[in-house]
PDB file of N, CA, C and O in Angstrom:
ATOM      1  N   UNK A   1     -50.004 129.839 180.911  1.00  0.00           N
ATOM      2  CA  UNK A   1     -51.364 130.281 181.038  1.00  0.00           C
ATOM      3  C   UNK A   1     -51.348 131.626 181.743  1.00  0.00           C
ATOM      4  O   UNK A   1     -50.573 131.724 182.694  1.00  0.00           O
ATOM      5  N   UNK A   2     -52.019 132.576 181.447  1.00  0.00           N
ATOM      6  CA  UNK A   2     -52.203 134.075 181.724  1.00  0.00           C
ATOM      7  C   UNK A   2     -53.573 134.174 182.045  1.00  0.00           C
ATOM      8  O   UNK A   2     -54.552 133.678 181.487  1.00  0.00           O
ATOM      9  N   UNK A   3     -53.486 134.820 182.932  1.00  0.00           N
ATOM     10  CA  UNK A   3     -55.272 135.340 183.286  1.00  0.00           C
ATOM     11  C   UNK A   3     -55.034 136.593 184.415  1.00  0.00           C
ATOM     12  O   UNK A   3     -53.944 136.742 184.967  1.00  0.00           O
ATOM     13  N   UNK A   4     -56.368 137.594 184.718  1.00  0.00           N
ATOM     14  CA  UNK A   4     -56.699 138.165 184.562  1.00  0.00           C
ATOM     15  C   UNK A   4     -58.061 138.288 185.797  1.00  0.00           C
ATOM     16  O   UNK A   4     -59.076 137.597 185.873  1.00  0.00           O
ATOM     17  N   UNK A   5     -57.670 139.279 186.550  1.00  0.00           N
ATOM     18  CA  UNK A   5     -59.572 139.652 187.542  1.00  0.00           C
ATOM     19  C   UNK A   5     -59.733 140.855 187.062  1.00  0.00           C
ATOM     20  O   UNK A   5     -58.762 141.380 186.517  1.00  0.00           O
ATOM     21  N   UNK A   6     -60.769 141.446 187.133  1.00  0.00           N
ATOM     22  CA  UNK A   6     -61.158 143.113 186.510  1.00  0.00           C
ATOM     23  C   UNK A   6     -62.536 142.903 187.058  1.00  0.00           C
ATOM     24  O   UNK A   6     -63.389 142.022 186.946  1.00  0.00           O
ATOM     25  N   UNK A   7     -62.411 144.275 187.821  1.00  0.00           N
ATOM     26  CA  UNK A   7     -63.901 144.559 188.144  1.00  0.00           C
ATOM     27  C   UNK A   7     -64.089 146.237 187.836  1.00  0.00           C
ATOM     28  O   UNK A   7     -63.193 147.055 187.627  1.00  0.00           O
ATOM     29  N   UNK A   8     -65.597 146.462 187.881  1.00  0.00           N
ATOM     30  CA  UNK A   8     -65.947 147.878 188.027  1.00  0.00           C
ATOM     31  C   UNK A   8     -65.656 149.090 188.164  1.00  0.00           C
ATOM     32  O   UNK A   8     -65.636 150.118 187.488  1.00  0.00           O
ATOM     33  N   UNK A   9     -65.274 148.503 189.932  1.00  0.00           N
ATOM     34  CA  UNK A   9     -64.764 149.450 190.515  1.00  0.00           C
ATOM     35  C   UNK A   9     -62.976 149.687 191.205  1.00  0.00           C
ATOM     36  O   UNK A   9     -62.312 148.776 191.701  1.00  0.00           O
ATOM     37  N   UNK A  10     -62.589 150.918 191.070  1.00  0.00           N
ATOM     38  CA  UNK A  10     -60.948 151.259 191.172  1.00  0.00           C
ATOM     39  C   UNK A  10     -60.710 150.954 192.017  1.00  0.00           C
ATOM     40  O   UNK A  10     -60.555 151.528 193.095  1.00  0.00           O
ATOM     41  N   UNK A  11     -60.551 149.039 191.414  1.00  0.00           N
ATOM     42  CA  UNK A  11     -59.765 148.537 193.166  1.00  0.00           C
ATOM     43  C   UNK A  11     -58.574 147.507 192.603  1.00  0.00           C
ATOM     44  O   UNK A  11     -57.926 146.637 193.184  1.00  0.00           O
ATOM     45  N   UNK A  12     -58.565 147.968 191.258  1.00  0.00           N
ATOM     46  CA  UNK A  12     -57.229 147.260 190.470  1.00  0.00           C
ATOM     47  C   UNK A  12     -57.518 145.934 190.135  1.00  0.00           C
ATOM     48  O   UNK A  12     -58.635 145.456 190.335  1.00  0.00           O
ATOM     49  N   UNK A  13     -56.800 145.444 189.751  1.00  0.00           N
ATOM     50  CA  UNK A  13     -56.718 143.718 188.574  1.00  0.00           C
ATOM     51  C   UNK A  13     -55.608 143.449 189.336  1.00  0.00           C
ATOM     52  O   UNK A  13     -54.747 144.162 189.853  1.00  0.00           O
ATOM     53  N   UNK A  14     -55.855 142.019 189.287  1.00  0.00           N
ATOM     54  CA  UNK A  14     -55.482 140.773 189.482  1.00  0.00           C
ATOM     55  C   UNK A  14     -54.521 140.009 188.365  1.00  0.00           C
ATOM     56  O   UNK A  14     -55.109 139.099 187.781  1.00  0.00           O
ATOM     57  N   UNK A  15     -53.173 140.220 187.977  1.00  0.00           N
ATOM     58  CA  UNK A  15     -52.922 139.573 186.753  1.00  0.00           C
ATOM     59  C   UNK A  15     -52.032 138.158 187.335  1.00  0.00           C
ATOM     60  O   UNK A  15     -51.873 138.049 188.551  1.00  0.00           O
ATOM     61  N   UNK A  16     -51.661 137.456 186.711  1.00  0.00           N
ATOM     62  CA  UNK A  16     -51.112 136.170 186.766  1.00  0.00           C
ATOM     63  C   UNK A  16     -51.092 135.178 186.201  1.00  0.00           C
ATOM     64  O   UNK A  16     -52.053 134.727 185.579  1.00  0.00           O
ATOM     65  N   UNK A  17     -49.659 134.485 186.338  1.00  0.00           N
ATOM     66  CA  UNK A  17     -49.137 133.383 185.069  1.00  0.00           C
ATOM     67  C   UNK A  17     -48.799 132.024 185.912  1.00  0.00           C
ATOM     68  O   UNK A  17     -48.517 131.827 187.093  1.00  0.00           O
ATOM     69  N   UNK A  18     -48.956 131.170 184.766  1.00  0.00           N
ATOM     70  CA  UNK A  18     -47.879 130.063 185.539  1.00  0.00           C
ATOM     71  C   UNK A  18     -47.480 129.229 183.876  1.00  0.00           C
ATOM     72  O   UNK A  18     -48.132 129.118 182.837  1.00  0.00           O
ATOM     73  N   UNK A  19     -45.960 128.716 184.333  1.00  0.00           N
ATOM     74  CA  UNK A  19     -45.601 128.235 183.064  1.00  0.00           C
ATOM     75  C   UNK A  19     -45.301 126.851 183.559  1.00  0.00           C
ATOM     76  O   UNK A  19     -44.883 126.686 184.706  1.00  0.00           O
ATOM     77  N   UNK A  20     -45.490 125.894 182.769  1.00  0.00           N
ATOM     78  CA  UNK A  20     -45.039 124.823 183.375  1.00  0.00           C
ATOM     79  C   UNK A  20     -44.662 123.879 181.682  1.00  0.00           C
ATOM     80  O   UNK A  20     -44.894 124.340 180.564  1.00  0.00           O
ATOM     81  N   UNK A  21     -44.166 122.771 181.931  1.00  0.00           N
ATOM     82  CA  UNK A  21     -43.575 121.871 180.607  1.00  0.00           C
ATOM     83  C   UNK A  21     -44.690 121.050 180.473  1.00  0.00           C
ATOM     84  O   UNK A  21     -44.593 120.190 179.597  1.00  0.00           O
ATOM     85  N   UNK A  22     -45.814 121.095 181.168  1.00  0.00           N
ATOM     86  CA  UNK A  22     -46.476 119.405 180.869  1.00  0.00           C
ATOM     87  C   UNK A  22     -46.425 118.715 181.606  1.00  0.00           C
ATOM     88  O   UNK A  22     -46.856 117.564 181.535  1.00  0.00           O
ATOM     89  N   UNK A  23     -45.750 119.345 182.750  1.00  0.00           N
ATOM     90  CA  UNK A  23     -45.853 117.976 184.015  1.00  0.00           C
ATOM     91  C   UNK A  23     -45.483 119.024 185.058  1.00  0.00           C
ATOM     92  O   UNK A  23     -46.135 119.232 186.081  1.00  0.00           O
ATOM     93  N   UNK A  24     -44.529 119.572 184.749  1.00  0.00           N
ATOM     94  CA  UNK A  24     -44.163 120.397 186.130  1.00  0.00           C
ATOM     95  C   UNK A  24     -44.693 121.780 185.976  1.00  0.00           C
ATOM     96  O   UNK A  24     -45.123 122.215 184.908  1.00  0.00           O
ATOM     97  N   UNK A  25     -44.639 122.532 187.222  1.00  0.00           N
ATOM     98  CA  UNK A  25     -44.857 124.378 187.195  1.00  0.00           C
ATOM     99  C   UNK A  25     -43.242 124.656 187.607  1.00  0.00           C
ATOM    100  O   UNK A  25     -42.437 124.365 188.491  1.00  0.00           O
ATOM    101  N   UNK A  26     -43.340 125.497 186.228  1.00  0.00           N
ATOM    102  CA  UNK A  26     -41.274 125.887 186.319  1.00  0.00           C
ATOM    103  C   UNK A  26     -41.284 126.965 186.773  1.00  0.00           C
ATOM    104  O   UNK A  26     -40.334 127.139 187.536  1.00  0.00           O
ATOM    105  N   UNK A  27     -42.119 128.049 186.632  1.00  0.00           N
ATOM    106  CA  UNK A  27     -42.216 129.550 187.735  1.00  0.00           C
ATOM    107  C   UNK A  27     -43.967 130.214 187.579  1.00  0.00           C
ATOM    108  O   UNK A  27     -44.865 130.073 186.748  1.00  0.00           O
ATOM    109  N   UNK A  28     -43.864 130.707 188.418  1.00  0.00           N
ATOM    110  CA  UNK A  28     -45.481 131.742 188.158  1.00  0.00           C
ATOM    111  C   UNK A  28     -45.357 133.076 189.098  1.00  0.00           C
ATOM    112  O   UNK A  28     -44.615 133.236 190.068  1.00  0.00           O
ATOM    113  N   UNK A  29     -46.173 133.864 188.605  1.00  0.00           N
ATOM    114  CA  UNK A  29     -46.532 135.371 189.194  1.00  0.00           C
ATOM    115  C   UNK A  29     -47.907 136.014 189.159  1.00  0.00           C
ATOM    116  O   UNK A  29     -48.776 136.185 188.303  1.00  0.00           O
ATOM    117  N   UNK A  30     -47.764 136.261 190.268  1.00  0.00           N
ATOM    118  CA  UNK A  30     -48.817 137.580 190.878  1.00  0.00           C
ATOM    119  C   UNK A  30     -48.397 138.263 190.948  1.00  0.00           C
ATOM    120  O   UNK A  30     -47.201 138.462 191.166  1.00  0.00           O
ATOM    121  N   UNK A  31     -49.794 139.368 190.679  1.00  0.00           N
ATOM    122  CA  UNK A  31     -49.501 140.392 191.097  1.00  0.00           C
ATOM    123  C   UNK A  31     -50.833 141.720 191.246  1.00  0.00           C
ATOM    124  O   UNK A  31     -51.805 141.430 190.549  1.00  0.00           O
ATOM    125  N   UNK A  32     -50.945 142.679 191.802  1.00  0.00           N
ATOM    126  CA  UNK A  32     -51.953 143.831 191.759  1.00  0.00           C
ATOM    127  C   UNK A  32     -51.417 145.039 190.933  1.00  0.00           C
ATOM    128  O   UNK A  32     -50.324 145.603 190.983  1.00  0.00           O
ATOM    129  N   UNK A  33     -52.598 145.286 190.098  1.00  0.00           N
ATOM    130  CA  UNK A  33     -52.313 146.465 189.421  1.00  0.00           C
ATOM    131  C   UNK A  33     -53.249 147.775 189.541  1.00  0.00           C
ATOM    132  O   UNK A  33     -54.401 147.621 189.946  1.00  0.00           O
ATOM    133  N   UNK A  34     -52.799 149.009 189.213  1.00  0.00           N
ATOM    134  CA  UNK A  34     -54.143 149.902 189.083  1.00  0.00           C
ATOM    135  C   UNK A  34     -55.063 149.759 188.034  1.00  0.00           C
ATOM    136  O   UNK A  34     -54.745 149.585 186.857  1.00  0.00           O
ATOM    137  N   UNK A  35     -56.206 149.834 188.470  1.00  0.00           N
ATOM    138  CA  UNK A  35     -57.271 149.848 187.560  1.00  0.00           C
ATOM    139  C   UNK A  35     -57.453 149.716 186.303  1.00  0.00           C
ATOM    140  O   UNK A  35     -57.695 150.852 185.895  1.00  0.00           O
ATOM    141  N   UNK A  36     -57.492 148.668 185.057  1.00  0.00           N
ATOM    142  CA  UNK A  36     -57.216 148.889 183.820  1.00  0.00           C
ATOM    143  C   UNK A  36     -58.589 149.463 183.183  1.00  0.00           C
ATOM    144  O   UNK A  36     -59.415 149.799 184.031  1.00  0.00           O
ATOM    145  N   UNK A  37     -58.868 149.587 182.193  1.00  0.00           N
ATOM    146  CA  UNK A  37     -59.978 149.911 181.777  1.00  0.00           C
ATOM    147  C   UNK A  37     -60.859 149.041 181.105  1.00  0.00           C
ATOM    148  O   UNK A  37     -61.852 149.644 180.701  1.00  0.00           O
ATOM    149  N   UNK A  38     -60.852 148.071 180.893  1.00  0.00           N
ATOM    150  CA  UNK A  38     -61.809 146.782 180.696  1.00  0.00           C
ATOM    151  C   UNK A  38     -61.259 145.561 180.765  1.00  0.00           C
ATOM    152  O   UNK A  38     -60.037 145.465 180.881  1.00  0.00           O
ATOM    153  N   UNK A  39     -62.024 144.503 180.709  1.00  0.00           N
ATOM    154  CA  UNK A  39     -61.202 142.960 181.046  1.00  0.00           C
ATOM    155  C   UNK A  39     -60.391 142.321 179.923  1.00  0.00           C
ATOM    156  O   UNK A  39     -59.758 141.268 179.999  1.00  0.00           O
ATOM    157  N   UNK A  40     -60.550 143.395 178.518  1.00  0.00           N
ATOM    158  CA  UNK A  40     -59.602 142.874 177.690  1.00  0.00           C
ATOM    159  C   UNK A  40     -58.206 143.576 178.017  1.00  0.00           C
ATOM    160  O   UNK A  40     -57.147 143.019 177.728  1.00  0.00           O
ATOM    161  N   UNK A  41     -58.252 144.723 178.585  1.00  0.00           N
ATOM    162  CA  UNK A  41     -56.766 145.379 178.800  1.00  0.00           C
ATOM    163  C   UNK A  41     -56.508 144.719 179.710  1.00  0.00           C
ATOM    164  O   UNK A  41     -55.431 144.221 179.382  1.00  0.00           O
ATOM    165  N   UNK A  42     -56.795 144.293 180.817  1.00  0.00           N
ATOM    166  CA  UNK A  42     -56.442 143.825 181.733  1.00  0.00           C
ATOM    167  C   UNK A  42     -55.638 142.458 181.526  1.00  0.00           C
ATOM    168  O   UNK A  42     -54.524 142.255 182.008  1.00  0.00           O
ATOM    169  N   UNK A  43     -56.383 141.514 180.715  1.00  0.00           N
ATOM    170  CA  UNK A  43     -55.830 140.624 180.247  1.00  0.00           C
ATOM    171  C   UNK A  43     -54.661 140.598 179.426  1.00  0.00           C
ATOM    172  O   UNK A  43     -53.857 139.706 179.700  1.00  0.00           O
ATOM    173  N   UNK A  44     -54.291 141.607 178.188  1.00  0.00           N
ATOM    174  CA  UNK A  44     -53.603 142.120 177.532  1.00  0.00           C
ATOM    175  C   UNK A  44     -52.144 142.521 178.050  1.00  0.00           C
ATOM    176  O   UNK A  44     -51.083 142.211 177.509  1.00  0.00           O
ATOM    177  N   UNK A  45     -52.360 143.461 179.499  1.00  0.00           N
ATOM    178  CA  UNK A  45     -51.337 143.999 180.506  1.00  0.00           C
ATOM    179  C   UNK A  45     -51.275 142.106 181.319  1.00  0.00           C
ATOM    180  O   UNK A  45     -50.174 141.745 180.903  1.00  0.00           O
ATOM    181  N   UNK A  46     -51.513 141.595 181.672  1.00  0.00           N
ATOM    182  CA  UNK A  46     -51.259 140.184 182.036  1.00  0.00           C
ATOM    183  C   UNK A  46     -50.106 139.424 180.920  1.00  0.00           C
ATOM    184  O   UNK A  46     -48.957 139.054 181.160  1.00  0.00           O
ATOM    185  N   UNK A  47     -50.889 139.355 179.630  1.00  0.00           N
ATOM    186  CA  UNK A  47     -50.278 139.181 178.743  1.00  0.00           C
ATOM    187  C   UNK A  47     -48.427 139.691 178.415  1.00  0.00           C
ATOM    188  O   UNK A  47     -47.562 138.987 177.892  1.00  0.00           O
ATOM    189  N   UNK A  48     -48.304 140.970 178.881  1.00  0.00           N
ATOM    190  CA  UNK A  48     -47.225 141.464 178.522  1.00  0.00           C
ATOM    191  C   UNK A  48     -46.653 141.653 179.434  1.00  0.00           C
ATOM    192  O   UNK A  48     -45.580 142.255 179.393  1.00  0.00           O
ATOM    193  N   UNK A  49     -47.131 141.249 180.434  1.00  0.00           N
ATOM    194  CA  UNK A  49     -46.305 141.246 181.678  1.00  0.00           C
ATOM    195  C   UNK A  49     -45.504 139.729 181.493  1.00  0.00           C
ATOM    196  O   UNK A  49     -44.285 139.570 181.423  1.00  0.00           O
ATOM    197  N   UNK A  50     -46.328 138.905 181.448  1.00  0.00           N
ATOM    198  CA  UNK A  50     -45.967 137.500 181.511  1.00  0.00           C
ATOM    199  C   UNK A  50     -44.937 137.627 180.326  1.00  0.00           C
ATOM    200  O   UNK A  50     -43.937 137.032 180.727  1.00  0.00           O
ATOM    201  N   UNK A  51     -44.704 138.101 179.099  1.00  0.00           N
ATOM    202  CA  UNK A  51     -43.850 137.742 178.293  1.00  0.00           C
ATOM    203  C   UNK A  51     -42.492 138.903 178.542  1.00  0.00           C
ATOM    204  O   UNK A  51     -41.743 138.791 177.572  1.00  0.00           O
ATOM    205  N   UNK A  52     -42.061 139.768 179.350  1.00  0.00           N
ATOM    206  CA  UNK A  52     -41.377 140.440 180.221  1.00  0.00           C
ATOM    207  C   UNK A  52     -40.724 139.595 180.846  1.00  0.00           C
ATOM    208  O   UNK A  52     -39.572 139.237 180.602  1.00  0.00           O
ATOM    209  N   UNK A  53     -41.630 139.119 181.938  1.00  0.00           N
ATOM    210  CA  UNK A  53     -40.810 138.287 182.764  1.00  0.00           C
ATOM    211  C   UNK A  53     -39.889 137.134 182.516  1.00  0.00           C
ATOM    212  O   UNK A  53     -38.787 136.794 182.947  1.00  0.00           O
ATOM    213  N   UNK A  54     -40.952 136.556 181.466  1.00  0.00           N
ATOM    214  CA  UNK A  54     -40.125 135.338 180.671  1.00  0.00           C
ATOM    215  C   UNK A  54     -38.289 135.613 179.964  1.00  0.00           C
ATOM    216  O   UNK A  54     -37.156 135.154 179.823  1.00  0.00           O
ATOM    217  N   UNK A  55     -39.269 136.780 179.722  1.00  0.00           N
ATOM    218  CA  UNK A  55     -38.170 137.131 178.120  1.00  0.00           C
ATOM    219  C   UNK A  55     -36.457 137.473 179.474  1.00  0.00           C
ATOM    220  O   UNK A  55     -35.296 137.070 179.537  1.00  0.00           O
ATOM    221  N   UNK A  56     -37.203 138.258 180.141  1.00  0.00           N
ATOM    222  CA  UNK A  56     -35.993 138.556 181.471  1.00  0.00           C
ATOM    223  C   UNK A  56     -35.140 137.502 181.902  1.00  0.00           C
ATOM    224  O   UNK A  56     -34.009 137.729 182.331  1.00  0.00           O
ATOM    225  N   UNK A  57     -35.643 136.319 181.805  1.00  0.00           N
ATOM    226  CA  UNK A  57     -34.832 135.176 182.322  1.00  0.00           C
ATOM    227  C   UNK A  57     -34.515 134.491 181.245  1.00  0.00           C
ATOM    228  O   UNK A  57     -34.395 133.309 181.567  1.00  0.00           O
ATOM    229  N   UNK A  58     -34.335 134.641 180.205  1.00  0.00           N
ATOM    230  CA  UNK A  58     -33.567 133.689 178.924  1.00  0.00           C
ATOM    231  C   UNK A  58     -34.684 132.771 178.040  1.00  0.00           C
ATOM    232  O   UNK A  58     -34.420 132.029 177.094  1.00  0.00           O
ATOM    233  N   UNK A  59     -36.287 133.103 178.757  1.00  0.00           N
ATOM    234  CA  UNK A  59     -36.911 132.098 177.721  1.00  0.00           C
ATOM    235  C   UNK A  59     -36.699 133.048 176.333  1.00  0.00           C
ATOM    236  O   UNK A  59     -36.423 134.245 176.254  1.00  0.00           O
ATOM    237  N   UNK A  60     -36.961 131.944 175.166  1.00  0.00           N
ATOM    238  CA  UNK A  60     -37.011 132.132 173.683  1.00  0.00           C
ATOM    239  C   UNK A  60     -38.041 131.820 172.961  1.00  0.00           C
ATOM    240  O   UNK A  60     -38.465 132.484 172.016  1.00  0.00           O
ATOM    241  N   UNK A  61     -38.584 130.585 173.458  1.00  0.00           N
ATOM    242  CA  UNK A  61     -39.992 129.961 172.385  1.00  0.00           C
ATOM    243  C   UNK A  61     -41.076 129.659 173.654  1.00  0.00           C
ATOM    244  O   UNK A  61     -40.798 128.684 174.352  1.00  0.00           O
ATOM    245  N   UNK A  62     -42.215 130.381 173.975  1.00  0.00           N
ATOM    246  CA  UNK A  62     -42.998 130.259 174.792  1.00  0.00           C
ATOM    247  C   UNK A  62     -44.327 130.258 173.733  1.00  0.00           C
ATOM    248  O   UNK A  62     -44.607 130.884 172.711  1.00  0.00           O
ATOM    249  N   UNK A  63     -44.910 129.332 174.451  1.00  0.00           N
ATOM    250  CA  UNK A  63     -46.734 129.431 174.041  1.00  0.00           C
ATOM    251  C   UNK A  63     -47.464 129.917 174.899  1.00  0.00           C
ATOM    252  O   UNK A  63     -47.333 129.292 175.951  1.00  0.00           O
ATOM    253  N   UNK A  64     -48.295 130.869 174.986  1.00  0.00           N
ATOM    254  CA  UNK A  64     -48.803 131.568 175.750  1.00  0.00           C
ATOM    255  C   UNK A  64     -50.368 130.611 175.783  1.00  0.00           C
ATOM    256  O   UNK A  64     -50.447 129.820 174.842  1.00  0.00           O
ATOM    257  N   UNK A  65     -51.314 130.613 176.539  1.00  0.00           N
ATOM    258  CA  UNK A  65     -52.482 130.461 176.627  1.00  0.00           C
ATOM    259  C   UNK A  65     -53.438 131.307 177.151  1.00  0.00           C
ATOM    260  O   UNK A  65     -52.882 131.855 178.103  1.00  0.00           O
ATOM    261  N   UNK A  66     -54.437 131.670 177.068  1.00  0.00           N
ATOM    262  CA  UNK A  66     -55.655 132.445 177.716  1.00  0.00           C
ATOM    263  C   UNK A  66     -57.436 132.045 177.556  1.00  0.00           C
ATOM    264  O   UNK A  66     -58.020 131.552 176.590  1.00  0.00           O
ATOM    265  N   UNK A  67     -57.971 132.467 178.880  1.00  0.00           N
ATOM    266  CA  UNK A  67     -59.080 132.247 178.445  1.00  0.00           C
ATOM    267  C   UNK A  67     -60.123 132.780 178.199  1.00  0.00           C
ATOM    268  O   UNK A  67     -61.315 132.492 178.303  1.00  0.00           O
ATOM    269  N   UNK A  68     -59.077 134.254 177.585  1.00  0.00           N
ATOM    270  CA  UNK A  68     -60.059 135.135 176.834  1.00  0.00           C
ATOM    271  C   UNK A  68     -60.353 135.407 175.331  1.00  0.00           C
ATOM    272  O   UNK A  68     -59.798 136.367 174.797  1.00  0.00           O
ATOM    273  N   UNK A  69     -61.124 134.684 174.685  1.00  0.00           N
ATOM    274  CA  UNK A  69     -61.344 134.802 173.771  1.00  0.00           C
ATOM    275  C   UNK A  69     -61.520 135.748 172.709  1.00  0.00           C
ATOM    276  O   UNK A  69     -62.035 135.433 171.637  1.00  0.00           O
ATOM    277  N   UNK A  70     -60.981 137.246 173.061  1.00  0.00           N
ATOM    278  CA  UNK A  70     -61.195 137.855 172.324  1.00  0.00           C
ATOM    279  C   UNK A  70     -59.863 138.533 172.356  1.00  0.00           C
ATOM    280  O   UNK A  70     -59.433 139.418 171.617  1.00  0.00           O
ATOM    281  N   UNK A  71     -59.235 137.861 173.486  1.00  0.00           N
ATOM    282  CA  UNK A  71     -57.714 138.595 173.248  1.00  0.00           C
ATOM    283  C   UNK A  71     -57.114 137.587 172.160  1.00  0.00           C
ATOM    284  O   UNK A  71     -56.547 137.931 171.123  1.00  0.00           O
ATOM    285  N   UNK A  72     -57.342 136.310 172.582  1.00  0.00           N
ATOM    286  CA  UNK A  72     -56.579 135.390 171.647  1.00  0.00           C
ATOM    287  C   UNK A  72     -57.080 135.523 169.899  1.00  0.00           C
ATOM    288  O   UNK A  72     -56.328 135.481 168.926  1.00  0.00           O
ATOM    289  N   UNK A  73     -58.394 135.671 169.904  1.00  0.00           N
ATOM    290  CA  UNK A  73     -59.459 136.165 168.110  1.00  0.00           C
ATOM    291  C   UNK A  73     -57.913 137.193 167.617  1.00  0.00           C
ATOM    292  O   UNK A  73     -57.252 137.013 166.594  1.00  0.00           O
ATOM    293  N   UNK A  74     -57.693 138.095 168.539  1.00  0.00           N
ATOM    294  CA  UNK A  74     -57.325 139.253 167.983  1.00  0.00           C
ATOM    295  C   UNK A  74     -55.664 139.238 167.965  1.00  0.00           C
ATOM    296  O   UNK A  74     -55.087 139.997 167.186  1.00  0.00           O
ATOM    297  N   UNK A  75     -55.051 138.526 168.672  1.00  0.00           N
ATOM    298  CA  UNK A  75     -53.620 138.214 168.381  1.00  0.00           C
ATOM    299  C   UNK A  75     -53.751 137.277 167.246  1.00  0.00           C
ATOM    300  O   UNK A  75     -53.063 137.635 166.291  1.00  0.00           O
ATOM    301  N   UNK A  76     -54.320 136.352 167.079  1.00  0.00           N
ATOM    302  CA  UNK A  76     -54.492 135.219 165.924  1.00  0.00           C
ATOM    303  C   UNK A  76     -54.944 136.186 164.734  1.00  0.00           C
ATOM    304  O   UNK A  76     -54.140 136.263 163.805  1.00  0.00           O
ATOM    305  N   UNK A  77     -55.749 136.699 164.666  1.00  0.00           N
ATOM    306  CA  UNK A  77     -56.330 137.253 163.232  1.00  0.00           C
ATOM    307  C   UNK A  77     -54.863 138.187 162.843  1.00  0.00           C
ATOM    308  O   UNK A  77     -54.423 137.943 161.719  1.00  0.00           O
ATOM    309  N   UNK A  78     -54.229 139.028 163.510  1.00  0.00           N
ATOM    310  CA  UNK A  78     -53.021 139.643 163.270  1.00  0.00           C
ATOM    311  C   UNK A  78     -51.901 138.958 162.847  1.00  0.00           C
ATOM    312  O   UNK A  78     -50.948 139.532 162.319  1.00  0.00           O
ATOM    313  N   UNK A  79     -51.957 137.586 163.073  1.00  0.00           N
ATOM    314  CA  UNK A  79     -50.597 136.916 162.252  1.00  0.00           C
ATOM    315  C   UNK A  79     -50.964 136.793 161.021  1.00  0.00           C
ATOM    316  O   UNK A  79     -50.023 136.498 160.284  1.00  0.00           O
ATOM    317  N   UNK A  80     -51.865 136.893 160.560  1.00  0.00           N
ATOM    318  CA  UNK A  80     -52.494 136.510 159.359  1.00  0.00           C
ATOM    319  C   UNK A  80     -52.010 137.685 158.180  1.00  0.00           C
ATOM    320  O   UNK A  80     -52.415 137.600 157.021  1.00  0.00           O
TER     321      UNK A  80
END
């Protein structure tokens, strides 16, 4: 799961993950960033952060989740 704070004003986002199997939490991250420019980039830079980190430590098949609906519309309509 990936998510995401974004506000207004240039006081940076909030991004952060946690992965877990279904029962357990196997790692997660925070972190502060500079200012993105709306709550879909923000989410997006969450997004690719989280699959960085993963990818850094040997994962291979991850499912990502979010609960932004317009990031997920728009990765989904692109597999298509």
């Amino acid at each position: 799961m990936i998510d995401a704070s974004w506000t207004l004003e240039d006081t940076g986002v909030g991004l952060g993950f946690i992965m877990f199997d279904g029962t357990t939490d196997i790692m997660w991250g925070q972190r502060k960033r500079s200012n993105s420019s709306s709550p879909l980039h923000a989410e997006a830079e969450g997004l690719v952060w989280a699959m960085e980190e993963l990818s850094s430590r040997g994962f291979k098949q991850v499912r990502f989740e979010s609960d932004c609906q317009q990031m997920v519309h728009i990765i989904n309509s692109s597999k298509q």
